[in-house]
C-alpha positions as CSV (number, residue, x, y, z in Angstrom):
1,X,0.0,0.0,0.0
2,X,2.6,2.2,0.3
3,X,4.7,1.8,-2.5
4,X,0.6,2.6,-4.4
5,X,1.0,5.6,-2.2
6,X,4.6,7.0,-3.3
7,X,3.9,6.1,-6.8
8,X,0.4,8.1,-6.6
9,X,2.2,10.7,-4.7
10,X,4.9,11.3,-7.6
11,X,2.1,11.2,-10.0
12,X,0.4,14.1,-8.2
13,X,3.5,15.9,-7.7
14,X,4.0,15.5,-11.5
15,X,0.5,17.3,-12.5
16,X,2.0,21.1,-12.7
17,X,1.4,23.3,-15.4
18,X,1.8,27.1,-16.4
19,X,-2.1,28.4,-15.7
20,X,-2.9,25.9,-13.9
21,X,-7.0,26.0,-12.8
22,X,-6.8,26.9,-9.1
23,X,-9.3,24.3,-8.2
24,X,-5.9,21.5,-9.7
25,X,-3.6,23.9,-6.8
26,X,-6.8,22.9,-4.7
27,X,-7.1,19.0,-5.1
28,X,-3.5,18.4,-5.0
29,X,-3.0,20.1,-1.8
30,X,-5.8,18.1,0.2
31,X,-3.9,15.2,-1.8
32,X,-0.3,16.4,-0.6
33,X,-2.0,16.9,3.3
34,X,-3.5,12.9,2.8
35,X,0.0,11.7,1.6
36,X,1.7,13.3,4.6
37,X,-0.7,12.2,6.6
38,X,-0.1,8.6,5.2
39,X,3.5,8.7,5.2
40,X,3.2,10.0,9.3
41,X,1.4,7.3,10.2
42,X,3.2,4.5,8.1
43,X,6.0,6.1,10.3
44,X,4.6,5.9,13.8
45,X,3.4,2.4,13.3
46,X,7.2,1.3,12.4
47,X,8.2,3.3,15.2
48,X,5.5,1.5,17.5
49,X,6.1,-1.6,16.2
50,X,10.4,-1.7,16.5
51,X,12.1,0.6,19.1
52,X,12.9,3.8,17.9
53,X,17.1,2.5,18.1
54,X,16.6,-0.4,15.8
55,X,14.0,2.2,13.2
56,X,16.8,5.2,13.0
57,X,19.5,2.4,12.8
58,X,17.9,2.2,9.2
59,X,19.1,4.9,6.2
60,X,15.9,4.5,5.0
61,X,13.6,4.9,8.0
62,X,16.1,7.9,8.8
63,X,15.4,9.2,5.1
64,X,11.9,8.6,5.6
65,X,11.7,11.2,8.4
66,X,13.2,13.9,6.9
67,X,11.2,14.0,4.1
68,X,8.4,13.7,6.9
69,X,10.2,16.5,8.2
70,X,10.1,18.5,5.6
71,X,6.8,17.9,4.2
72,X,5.7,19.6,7.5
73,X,7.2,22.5,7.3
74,X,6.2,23.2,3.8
75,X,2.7,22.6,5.2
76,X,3.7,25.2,8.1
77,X,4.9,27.6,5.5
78,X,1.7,27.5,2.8
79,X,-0.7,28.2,5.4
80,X,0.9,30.6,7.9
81,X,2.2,32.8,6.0
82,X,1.7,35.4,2.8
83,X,4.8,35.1,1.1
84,X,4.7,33.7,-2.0
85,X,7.5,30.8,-2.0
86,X,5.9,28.5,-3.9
87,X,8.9,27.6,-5.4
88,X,10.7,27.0,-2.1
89,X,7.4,24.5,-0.9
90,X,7.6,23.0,-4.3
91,X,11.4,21.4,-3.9
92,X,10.3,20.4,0.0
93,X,7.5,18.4,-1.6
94,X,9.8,17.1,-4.6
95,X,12.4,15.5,-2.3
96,X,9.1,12.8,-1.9
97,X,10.0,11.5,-5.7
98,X,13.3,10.0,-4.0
99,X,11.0,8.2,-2.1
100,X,10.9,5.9,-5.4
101,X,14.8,4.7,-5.1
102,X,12.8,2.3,-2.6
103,X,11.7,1.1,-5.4
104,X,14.5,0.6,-7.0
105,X,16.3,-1.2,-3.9
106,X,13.2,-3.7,-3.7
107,X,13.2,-4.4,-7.7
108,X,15.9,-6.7,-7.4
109,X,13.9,-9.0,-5.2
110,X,10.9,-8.5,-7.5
């Protein structure tokens, strides 16, 4: 379920264009704030389920965080303030795609 997730989360990060209808910017922010919800909890649950020393003993689980991290704070920044950094949130909410080198490491078990 959550390699459906990243995947649908790149896809959704992919869907930019110039002029884009504000009602696109609309539905792929409740998507990006249901992805980082997602990606939180898949988080806690590891956490829950291992103790926290064997989880951040993991590059990925470590990785996995700071994207977390990040996606957060570009959260934080689109709704408190007035500045217009979209470019800024934009690159926080890219570093998800590497999320897809998982992928990657898995396809050679596939």
């Amino acid at each position: 379920m959550i390699l459906t997730c990243i995947i649908a989360n790149t896809i959704v990060l992919l869907f930019k264009w110039y002029e884009q209808p504000n009602e696109i910017d609309r539905i792929a922010e409740y998507l990006n704030y249901f992805f980082t919800a997602t990606f939180t909890f898949e988080a806690i649950v590891k956490l829950i389920a291992i103790e926290p020393k064997v989880y951040f003993s993991e590059g990925w689980n470590i990785f996995d965080t700071i994207i977390i991290l990040g996606s957060f704070i570009s959260i934080f920044i689109s709704a408190n303030t007035s500045l217009e950094i979209r470019g800024v949130i934009t690159i926080l909410r890219s570093f998800r795609i590497l999320r897809l080198l998982r992928l990657i490491k898995r396809g050679k078990s596939l």
